[in-house]
C-alpha positions as CSV (number, residue, x, y, z in Angstrom):
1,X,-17.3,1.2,-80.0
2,X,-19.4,4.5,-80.2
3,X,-23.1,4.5,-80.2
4,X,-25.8,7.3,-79.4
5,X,-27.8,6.5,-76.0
6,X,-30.0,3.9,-77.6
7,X,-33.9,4.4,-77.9
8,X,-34.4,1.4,-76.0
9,X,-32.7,2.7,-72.9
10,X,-34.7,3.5,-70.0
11,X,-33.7,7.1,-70.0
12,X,-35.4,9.9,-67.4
13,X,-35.3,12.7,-70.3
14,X,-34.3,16.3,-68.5
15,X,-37.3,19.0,-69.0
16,X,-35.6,21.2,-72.2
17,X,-32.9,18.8,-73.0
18,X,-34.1,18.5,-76.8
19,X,-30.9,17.1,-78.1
20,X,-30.7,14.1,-75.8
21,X,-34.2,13.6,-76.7
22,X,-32.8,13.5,-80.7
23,X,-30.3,11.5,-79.9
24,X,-32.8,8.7,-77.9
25,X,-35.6,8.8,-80.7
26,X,-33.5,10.1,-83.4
27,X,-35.1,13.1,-84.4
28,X,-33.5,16.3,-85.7
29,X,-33.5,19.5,-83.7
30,X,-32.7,23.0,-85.4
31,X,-31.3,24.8,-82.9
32,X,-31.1,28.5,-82.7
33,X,-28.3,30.5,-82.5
34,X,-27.4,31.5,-79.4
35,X,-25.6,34.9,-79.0
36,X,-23.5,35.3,-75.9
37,X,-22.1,39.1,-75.3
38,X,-18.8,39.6,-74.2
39,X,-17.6,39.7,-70.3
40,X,-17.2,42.3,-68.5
41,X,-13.9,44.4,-68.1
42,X,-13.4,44.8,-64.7
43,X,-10.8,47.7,-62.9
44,X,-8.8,44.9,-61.2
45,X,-5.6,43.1,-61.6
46,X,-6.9,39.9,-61.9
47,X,-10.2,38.3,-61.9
48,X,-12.4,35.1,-62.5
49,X,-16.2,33.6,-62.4
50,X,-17.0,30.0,-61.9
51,X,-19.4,27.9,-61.6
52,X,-19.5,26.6,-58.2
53,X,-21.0,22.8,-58.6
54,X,-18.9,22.2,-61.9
55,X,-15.6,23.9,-61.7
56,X,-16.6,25.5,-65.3
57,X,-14.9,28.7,-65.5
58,X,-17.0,31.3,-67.3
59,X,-14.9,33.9,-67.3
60,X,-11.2,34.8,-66.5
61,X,-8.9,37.3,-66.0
62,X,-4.4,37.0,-65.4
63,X,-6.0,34.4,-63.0
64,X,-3.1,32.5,-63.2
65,X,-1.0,35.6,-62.6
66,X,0.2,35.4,-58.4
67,X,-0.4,38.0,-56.5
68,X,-0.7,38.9,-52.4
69,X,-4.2,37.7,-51.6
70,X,-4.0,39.8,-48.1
71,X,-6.9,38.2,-46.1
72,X,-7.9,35.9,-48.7
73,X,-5.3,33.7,-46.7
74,X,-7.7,33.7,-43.9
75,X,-9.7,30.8,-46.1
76,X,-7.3,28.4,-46.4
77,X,-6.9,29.4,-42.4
78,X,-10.7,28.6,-41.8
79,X,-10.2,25.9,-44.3
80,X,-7.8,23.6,-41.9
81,X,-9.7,24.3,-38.7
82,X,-12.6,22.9,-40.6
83,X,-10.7,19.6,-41.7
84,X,-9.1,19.4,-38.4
85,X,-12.7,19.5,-36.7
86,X,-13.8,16.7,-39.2
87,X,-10.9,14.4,-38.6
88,X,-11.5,14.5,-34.8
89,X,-8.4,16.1,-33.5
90,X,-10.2,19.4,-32.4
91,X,-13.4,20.4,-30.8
92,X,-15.6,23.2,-31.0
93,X,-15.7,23.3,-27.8
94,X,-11.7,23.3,-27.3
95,X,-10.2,26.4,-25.8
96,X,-7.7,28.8,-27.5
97,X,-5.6,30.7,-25.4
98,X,-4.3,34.1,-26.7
99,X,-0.7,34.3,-26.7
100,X,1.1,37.6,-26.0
101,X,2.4,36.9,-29.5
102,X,-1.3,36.8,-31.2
103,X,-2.3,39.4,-28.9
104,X,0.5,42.1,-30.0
105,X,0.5,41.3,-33.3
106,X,-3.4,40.4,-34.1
107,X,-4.7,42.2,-31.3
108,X,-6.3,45.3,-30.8
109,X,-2.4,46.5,-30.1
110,X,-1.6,45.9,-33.7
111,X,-4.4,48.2,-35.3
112,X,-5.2,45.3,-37.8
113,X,-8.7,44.1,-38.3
114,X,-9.0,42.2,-35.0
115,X,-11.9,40.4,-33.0
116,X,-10.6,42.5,-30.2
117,X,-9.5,39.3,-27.7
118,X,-7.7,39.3,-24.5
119,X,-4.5,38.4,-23.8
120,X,-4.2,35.4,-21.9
121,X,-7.8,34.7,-22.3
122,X,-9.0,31.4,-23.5
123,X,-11.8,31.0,-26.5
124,X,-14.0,28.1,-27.5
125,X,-12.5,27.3,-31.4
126,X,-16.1,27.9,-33.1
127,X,-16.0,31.7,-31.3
128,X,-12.7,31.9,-32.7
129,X,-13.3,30.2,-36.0
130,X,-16.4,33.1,-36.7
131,X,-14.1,35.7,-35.8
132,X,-11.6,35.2,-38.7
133,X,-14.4,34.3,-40.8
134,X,-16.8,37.3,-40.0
135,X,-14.3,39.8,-38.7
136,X,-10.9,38.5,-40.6
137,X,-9.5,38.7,-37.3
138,X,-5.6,38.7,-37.3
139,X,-5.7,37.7,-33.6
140,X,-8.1,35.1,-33.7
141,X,-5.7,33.1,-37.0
142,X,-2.8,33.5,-35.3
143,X,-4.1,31.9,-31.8
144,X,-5.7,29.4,-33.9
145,X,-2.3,28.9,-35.7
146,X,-0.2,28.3,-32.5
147,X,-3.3,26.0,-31.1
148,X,-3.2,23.4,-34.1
149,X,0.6,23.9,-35.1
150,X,2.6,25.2,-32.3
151,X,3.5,28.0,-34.1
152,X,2.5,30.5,-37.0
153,X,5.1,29.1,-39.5
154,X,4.6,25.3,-38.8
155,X,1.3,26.1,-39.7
156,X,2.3,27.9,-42.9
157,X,3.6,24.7,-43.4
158,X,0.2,22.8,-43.2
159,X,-1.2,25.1,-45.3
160,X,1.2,24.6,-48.2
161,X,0.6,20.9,-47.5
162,X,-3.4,21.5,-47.8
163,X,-3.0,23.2,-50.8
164,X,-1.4,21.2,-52.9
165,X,-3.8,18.1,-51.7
166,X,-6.6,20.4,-52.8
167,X,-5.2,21.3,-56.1
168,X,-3.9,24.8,-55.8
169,X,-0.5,23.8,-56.8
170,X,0.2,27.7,-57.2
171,X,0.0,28.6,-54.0
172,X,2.5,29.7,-51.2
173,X,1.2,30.6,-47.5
174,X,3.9,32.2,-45.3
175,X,1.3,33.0,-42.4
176,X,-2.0,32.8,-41.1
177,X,-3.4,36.0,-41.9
178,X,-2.1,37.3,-45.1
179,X,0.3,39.8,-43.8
180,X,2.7,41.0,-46.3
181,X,5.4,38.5,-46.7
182,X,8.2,37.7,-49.0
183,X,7.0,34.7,-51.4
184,X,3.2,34.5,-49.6
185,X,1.2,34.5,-53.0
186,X,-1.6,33.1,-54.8
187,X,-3.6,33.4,-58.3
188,X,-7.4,33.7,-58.9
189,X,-7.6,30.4,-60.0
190,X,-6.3,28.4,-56.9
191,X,-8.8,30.7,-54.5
192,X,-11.3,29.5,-56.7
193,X,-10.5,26.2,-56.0
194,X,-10.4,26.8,-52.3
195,X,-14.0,28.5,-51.8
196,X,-15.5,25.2,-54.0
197,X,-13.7,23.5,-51.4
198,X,-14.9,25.3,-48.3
199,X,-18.6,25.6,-50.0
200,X,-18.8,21.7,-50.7
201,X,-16.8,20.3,-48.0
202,X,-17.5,22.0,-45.1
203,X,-21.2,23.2,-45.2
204,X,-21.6,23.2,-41.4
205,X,-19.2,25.8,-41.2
206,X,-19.7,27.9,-44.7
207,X,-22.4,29.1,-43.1
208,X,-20.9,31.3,-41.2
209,X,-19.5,33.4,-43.8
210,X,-23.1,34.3,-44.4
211,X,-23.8,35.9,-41.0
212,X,-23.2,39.7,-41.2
213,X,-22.5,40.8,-37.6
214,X,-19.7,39.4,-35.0
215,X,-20.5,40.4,-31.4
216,X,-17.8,39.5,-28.8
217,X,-16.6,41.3,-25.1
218,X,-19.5,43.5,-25.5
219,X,-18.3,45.0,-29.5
220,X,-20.8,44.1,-32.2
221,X,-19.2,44.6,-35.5
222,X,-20.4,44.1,-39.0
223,X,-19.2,41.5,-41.9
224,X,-16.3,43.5,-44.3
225,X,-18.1,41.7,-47.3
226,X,-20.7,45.0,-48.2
227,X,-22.5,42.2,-50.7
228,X,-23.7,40.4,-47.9
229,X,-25.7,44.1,-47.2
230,X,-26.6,44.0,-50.9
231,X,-27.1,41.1,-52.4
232,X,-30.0,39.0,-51.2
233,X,-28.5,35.8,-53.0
234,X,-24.7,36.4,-52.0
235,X,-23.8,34.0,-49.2
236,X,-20.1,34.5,-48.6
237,X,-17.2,34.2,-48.5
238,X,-13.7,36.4,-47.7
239,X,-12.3,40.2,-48.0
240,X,-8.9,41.0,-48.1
241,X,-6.9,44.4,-48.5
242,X,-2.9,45.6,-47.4
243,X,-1.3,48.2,-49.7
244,X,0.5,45.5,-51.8
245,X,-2.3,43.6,-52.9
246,X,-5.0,46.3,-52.9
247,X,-9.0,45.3,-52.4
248,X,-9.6,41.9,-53.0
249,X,-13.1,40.1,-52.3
250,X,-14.1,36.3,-52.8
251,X,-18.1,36.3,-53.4
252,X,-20.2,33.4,-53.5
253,X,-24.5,33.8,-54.7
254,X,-26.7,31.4,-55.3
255,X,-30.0,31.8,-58.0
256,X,-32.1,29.2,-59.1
257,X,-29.8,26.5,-58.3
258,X,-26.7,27.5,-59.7
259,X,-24.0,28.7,-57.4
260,X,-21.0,30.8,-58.7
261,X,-18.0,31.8,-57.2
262,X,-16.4,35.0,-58.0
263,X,-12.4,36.1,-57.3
264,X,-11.5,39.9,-57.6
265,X,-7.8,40.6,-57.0
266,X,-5.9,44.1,-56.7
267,X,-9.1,46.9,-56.9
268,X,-8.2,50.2,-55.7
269,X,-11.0,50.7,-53.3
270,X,-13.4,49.0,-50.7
271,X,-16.4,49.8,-52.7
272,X,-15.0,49.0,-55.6
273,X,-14.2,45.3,-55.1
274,X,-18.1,44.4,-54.5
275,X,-19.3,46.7,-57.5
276,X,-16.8,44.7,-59.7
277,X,-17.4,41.3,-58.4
278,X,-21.4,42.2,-59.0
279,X,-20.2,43.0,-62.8
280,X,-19.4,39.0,-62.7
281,X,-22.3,37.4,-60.7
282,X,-25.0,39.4,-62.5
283,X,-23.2,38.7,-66.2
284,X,-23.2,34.8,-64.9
285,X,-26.7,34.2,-64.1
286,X,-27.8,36.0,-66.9
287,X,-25.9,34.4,-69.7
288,X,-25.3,30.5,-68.1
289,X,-27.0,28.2,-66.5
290,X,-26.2,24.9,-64.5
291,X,-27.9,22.2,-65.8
292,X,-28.2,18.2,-64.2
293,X,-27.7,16.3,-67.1
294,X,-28.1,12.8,-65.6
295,X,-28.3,11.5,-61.9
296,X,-26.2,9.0,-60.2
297,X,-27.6,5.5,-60.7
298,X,-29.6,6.9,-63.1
299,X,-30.2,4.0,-66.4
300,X,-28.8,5.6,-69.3
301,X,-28.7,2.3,-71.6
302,X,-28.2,-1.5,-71.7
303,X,-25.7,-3.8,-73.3
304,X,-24.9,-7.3,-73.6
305,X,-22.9,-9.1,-71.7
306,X,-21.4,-12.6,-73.3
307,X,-21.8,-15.4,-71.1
308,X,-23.5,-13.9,-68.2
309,X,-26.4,-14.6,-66.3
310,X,-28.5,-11.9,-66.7
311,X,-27.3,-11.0,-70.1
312,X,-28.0,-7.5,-70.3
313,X,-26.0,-5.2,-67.8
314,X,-27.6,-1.8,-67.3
315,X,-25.6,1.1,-67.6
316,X,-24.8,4.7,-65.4
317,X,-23.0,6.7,-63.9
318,X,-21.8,7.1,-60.7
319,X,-21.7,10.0,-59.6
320,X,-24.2,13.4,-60.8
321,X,-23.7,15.2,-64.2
322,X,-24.0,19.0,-63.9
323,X,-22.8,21.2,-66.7
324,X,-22.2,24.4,-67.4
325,X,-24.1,25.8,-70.7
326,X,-24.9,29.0,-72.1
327,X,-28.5,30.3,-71.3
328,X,-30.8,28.8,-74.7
329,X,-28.0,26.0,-75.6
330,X,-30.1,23.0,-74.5
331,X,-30.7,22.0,-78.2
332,X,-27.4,21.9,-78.7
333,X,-26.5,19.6,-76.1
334,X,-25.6,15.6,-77.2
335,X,-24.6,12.5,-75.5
336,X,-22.3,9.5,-76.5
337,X,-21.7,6.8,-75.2
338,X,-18.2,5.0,-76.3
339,X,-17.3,1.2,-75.1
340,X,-15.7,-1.9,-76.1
341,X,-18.0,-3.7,-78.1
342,X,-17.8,-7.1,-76.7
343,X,-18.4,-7.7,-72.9
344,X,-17.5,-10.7,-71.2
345,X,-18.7,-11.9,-67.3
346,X,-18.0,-11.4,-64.8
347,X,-18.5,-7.9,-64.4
348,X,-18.9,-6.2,-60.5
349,X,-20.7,-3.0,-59.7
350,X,-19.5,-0.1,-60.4
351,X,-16.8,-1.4,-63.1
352,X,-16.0,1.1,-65.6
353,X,-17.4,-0.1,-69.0
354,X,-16.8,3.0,-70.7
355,X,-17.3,6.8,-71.2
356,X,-20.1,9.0,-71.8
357,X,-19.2,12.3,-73.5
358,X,-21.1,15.1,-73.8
359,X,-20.7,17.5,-76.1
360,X,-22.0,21.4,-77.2
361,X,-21.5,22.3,-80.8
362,X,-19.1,19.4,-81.4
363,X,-16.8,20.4,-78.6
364,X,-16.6,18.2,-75.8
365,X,-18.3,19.9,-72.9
366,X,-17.7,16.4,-70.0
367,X,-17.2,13.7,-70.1
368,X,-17.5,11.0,-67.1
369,X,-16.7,7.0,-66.3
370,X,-20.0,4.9,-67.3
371,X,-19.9,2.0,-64.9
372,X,-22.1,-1.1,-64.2
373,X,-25.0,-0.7,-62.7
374,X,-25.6,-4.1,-61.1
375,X,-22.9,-7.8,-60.7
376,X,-23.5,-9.6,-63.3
377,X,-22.0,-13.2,-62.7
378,X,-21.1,-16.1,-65.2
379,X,-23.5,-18.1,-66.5
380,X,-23.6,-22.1,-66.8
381,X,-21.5,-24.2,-68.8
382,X,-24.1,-24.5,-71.0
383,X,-25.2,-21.2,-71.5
384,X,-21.8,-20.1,-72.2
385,X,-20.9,-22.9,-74.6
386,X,-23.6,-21.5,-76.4
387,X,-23.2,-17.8,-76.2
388,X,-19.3,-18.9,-77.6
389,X,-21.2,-20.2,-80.5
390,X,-23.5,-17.2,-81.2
391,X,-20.4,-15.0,-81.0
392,X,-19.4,-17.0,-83.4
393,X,-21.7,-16.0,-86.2
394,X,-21.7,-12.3,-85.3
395,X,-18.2,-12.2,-86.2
């Protein structure tokens, strides 16, 4: 059964949401057209914007072509320390010791970017954690490797492992750091998928790709991500260059509420990666918008429920509704709800009695579970002897 969100329903109506409100009272809304100009063209081998808090890409580029991410890697690296501080078998406070290994080929030794740490010295994880974050320190992801993993490649293996839980099913790690190896690729898309993942699981720890400087044994050295310098609202996330997969740079900015993510892949210059990932941001936030359609828990409409006591079971959803819409496409916005048409008791909380769809222009835009708001138990013999016989005559 299909029916618009009924007028009846105790509906919290968003500030510029016009078409719901035509749907709820069923008005008419003439909606103007609303011109969007084409994307940028960016000088890169592959790029892609999204909107962080719906996974709506706006625009897109070969992202599903793989290519050497170079530092990039260094995410999914931060990434597993982060889960493995969560789950409670490592400590902030745990020491890493810096093998010969990470030492010769992270190191200062190795004339990579490096957080310049000692060999044979032992680092709290957080210390180490903000140096391949801030710094992209090859030192500090190996030592961090061979602490949680035993080695480099085992970890390579966790990280394969982790991404394929998370989604990127693209994806192949070889090592910690992103040096060049045979088969250690990636695409736009999955790193997209792994800064929504560091943004919304890990907050505690996202901010640190925010801070701009990394001081440690007395050598102060700034963030590689010139945006941070720049760009009041960008708040990470990762750099990456080698010769094979030229300048790359993940970028993160918040405005207004909405939070994008942006992945530039194979630019030919440092300078250039941040000017082309600003072409993206600035073209996002000026054309889109991320709009809360409804709120968990929040009463989007009523229906009855045969032979239960109450009889009408409130309807919602259980989880927030953001979308993704073009700037001035409010009035063009419409909700549906679509159910069986009879409902029998019992029926628990949080049971899925349906969908609500939302779509823009006649396209669906999301669409989500609608679940019970409240248990709604069986009713007395009576009452359902009688509800039998009204069901009767609707027939």
């Amino acid at each position: 059964m299909r029916f618009h969100i009924p007028r009846d329903a105790k509906l919290l109506l968003k500030s510029g949401f016009f078409a719901v409100l035509s749907l709820v009272w069923g008005g008419q809304v003439q909606a103007a057209q609303v011109i969007i100009p084409a994307p940028p063209q960016l000088a890169a081998k592959a790029y892609l914007l999204v909107d962080a808090d719906t996974g709506e890409v706006i625009v897109e580029s070969n992202a599903d072509e793989l290519l050497p991410p170079a530092s990039l890697t260094k995410m999914m690296t931060s990434y597993i320390v982060s889960e493995e501080i969560h789950a409670g078998r490592l400590k902030e406070t745990d020491l890493v010791r810096v093998s010969v290994d990470a030492w010769r080929r992270g190191g200062s030794a190795s004339g990579s970017s490096t957080m310049f740490l000692k060999e044979g010295s032992e680092v709290p994880v957080l210390d180490m954690l903000r140096g391949v974050i801030i710094q992209s320190g090859n030192d500090a992801s190996i030592a961090l490797a061979e602490h949680i993993a035993g080695s480099e490649e085992a970890f390579a293996e966790v990280m394969n492992q982790q991404a394929q839980l998370l989604g990127m099913t693209s994806s192949n790690f070889r090592n910690a750091t992103g040096w060049p190896a045979e088969g250690h690729l990636t695409n736009a898309r999955d790193l997209s998928i792994l800064a929504r993942a560091l943004i919304n699981d890990h907050p505690e720890h996202y901010k640190l790709y925010s801070e701009r400087y990394l001081k440690h044994n007395g050598i102060n050295q700034p963030n590689r991500n010139k945006l941070l310098f720049t760009n009041k609202y960008v708040d990470g996330l990762k750099t990456g260059h080698t010769k094979e997969a030229g300048y790359c740079l993940v970028a993160s900015s918040v405005r207004n509420g909405m939070r994008l993510v942006s992945v530039v892949m194979g630019t030919r210059s440092e300078s250039s990666r941040a000017v082309e990932s600003q072409k993206l941001l600035a073209y996002g936030f000026r054309y889109y918008q991320t709009h809360k359609l409804y709120s968990a828990g929040e009463v989007l409409g009523q229906t009855r429920v045969w032979g239960g006591e109450p009889q009408q079971l409130t309807l919602t959803i259980a989880k927030d509704l953001p979308a993704t819409i073009p700037r001035g496409a409010q009035d063009k916005v419409k909700a549906e709800i679509q159910m069986e048409a009879d409902i029998e008791a019992p029926v628990a909380k949080g049971q899925v009695m349906g969908k609500l769809q939302v779509t823009l222009d006649g396209e669906l835009l999301i669409e989500t579970d609608l679940v019970a708001a409240t248990d709604i138990a069986e009713a007395g013999l009576l009452d359902r002897a009688w509800d039998a016989v009204l069901r009767m005559f609707e027939e």
